[in-house]
Each structure stands twice: as C-alpha cells, then as structure tokens.
VOLUM-925677 format. One record per residue (C-alpha): residue number from 1; residue in one letter; x, y, z. Coordinates in steps of 0.2 Angstrom, whole numbers, m for minus. Layout:
<pts>
<pt NUM a <X Y Z>>
...
</pts>
This chain:
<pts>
<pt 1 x <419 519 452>>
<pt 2 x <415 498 451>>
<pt 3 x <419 488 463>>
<pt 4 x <414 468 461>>
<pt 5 x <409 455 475>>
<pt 6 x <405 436 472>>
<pt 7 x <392 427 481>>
<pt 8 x <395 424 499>>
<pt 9 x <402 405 495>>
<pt 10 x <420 404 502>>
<pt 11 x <420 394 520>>
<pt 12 x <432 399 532>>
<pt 13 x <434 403 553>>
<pt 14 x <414 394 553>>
<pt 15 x <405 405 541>>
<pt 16 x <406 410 523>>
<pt 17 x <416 426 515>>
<pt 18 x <413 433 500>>
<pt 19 x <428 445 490>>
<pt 20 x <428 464 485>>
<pt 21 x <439 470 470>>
<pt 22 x <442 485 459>>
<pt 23 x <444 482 442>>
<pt 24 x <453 500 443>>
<pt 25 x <466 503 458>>
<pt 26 x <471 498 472>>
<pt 27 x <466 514 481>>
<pt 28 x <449 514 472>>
<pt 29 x <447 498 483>>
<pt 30 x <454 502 499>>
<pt 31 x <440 519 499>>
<pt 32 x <426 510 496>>
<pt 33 x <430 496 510>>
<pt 34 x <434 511 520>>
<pt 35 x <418 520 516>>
<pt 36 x <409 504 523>>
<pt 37 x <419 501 537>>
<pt 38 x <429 486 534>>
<pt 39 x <446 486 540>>
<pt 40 x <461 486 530>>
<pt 41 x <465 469 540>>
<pt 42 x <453 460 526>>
<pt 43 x <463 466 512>>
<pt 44 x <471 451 506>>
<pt 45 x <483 453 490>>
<pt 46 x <471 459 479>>
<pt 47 x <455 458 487>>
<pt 48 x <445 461 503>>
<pt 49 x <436 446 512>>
<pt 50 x <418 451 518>>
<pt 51 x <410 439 527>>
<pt 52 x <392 434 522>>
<pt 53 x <383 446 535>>
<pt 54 x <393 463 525>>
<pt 55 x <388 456 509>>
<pt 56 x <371 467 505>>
<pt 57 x <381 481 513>>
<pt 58 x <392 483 498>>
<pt 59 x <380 480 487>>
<pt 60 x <368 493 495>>
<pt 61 x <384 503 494>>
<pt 62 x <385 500 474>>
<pt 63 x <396 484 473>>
<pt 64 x <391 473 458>>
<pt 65 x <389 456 462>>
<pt 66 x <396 445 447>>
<pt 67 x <403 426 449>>
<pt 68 x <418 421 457>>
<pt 69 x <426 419 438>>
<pt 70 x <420 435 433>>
<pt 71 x <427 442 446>>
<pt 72 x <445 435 443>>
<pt 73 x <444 438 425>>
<pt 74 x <439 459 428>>
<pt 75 x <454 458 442>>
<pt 76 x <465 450 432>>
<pt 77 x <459 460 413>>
<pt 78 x <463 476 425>>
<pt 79 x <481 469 427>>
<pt 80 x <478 469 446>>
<pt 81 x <477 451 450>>
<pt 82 x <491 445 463>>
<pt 83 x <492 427 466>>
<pt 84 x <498 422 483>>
<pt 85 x <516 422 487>>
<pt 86 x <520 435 471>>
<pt 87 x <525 453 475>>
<pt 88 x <514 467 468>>
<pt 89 x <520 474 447>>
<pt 90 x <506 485 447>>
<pt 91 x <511 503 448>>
<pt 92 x <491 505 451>>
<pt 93 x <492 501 470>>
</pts>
C-alpha cells in the first residue's frame, strides 16, 4: 500500500490543504483516510483534502510526500485521475 500527499500549499476556507492519493484504487484510498480519521466528506474526485494541521498525520501513518506534479503524474500513470466535471472510467473505484 502507497499512498502520496504534497506539501501543505493549496490555500482555501483560511488555511492551507494538502491532497492524499493512491496510485492503486480507490478503495486503497478511502482505508487509509479512514484509518486516520478523515471523513469521506474530504474526498474530492480523486483525492482527499487534508488541511495543513493532518499533514504529519499521514505521513507518520506511511504517506509519501512527493510534489504536487508528482503526485498528478503517479495519479494520472495509475489511470485514476478525474478531472473535475468528468464522471469516473475507472473500474478501480
């Protein structure tokens, strides 16, 4: 199991978010944010938003931090990237 989280640099509701992904499933995912207690509420598309504070959380918890363009590229190379407004084609949900 690898899940990936960028730095803590997207601004949004006064503080800054970082995003979680899976390079595997959907499912992979949605255990691990589970597992640390963030609610399926901060699953957005592909990706779950943790804000700055969760950050060494999942880290701690075994995420990897890469780059924000290392991250889309692992989400996107896994055939799990969903930009906004498209519907999921990924049977790996």
């Amino acid at each position: 199991m690898t899940l990936y989280i960028d730095p803590p640099t997207w601004p949004g509701h006064g503080r800054l978010w970082s995003h979680l992904v899976s390079d595997v499933s959907y499912d992979e995912l949605h255990l691990f944010a589970a597992g640390l207690g963030v609610p399926r509420r901060a699953f957005d598309s592909d990706h779950y938003d943790l804000p700055s504070h969760r950050y060494a959380d999942a880290v701690a918890a075994g995420a990897v931090e890469v780059g924000s363009k290392e991250l889309v590229r692992r989400l996107t190379q896994a055939g799990l990237r969903r930009p906004k407004g498209r519907p999921a084609r990924s049977p790996r949900q």
